[in-house]
C-alpha positions as CSV (number, residue, x, y, z in Angstrom):
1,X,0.0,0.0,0.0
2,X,1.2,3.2,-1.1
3,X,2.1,5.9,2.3
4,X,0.7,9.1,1.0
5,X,2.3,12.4,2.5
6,X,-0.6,14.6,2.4
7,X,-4.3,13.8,2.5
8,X,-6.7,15.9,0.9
9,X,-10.2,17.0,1.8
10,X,-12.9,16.6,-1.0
11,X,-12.7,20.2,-1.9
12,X,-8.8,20.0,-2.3
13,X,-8.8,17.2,-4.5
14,X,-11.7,18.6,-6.4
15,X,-9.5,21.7,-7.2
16,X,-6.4,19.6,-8.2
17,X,-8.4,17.1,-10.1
18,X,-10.1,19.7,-12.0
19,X,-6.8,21.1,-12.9
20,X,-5.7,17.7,-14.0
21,X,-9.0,17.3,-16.2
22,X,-8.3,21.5,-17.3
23,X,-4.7,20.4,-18.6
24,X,-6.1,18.2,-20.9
25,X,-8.9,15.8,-22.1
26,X,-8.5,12.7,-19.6
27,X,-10.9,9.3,-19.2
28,X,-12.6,8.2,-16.2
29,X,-10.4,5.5,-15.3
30,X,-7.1,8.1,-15.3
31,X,-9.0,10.3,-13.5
32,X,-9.8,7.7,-10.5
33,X,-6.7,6.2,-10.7
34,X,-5.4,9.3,-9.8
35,X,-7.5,10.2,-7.0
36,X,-7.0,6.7,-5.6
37,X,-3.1,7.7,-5.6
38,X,-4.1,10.5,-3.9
39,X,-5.7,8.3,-1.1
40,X,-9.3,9.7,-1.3
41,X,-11.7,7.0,-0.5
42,X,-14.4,5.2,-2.6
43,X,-17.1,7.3,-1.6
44,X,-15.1,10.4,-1.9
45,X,-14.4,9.7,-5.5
46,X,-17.9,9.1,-6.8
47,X,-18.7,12.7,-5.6
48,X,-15.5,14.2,-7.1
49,X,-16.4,12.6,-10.4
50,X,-19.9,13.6,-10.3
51,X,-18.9,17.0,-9.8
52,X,-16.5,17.0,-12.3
53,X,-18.9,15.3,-15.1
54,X,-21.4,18.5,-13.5
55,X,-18.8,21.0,-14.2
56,X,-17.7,19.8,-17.6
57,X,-14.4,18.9,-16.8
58,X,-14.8,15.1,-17.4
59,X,-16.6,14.0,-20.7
60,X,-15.7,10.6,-22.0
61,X,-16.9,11.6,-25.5
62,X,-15.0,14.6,-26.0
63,X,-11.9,12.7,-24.6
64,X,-12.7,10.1,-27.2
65,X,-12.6,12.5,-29.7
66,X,-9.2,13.9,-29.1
67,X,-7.5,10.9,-28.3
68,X,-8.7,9.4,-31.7
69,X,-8.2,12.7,-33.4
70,X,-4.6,13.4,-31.6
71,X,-3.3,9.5,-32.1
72,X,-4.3,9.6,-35.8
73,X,-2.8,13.1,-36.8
74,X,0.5,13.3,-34.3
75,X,0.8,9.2,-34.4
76,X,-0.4,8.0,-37.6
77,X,-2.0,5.5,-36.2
78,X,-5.1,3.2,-37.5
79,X,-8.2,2.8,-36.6
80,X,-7.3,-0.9,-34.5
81,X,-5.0,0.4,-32.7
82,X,-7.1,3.5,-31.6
83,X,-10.1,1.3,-30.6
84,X,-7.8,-1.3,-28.9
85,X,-5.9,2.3,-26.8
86,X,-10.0,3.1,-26.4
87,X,-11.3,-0.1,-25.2
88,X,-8.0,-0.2,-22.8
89,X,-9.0,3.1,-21.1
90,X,-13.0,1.6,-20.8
91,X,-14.6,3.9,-23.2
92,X,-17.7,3.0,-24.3
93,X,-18.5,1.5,-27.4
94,X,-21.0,4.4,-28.5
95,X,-18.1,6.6,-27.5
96,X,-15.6,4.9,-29.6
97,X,-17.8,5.0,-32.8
98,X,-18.1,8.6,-32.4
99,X,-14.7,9.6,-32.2
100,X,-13.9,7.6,-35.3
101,X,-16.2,9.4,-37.1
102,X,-13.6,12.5,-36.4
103,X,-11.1,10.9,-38.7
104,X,-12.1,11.9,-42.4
105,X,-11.9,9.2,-44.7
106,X,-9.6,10.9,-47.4
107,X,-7.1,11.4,-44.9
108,X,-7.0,7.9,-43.3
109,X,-6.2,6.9,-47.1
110,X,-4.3,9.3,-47.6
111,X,-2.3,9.0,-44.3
112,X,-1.8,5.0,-44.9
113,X,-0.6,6.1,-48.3
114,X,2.2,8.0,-47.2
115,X,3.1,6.2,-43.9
116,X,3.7,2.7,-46.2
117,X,5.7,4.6,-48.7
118,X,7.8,6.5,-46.2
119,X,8.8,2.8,-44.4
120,X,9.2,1.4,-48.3
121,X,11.9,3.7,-48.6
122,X,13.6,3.0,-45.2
123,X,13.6,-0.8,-45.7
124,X,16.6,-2.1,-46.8
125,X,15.6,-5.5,-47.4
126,X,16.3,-6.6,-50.8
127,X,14.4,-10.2,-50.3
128,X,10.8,-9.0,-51.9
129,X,8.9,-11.3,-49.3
130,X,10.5,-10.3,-46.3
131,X,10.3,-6.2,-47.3
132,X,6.3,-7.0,-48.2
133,X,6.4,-9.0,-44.1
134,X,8.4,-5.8,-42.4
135,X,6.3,-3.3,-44.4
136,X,3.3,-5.4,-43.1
137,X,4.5,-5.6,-39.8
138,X,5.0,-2.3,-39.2
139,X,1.6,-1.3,-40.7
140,X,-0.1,-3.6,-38.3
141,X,2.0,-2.6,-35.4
142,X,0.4,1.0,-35.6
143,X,-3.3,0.0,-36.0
144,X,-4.1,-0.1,-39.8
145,X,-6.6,-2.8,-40.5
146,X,-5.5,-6.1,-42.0
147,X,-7.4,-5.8,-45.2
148,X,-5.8,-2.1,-45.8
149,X,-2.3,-3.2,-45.2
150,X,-2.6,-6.2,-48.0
151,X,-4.1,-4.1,-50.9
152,X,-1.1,-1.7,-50.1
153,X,1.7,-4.2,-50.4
154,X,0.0,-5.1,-53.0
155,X,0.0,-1.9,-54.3
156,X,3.6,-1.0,-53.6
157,X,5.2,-4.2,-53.9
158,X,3.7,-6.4,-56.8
């Protein structure tokens, strides 16, 4: 069990949480993790959320949003990978529809396009199967769907 230092009254780890939330877009399950760090108790967190989800400072679908939205332009990463991070942090499924919805098709092809193209050119590999397996790998690794990956290699390496 972890000794904590200082222990906070509701109000206090209202006012710290909601800075936490104010910093950026965070999930439930961050937000109560932190607050059981803190050392608040069961009952002390339920309120703390409540008031937070009151004062718009926590809302799972706007966090959805901008992780999906943040992971796919900063990250390049696919759609997979975004719902698996999603699914991890307990989002909702509803949730996790919408914020894919924030990713425009065009630019998801267009994205993939580039990112495969990009890792063509850094693979060394002269073997033609094993630069079509490490383009695939790699392509998976960061979340592009299956089905996506293939018609590229295709596409790039006949």
């Amino acid at each position: 069990m972890n000794q904590q230092s200082k222990s906070y009254t509701v109000q206090e780890a209202t006012k710290k949480i909601e800075s936490y939330c104010a910093y950026q877009d965070r999930c439930h399950k961050e937000v109560v993790s932190k607050l059981k760090d803190m050392g608040m108790i069961p009952i002390a967190i339920d309120t703390i959320i409540a008031q937070l989800i009151e004062d718009r400072f926590l809302n799972e679908e706007r966090f959805a949003k901008s992780f999906a939205r943040g992971k796919f332009n900063i990250k390049k990463w696919g759609k997979s990978r975004i719902v698996r991070e999603l699914k991890f942090r307990d989002i909702s499924k509803y949730n996790i529809t919408t914020a894919l919805k924030e990713i425009e098709p065009e630019a998801y092809s267009t994205t993939l396009d580039h990112l495969a193209k990009k890792r063509l050119d850094q693979i060394t590999e002269t073997n033609t199967q094993k630069r079509r397996k490490k383009l695939a790998d790699y392509l998976l690794y960061r979340g592009w769907e299956s089905h996506l990956v293939y018609e590229k290699l295709q596409e790039l390496i006949p």
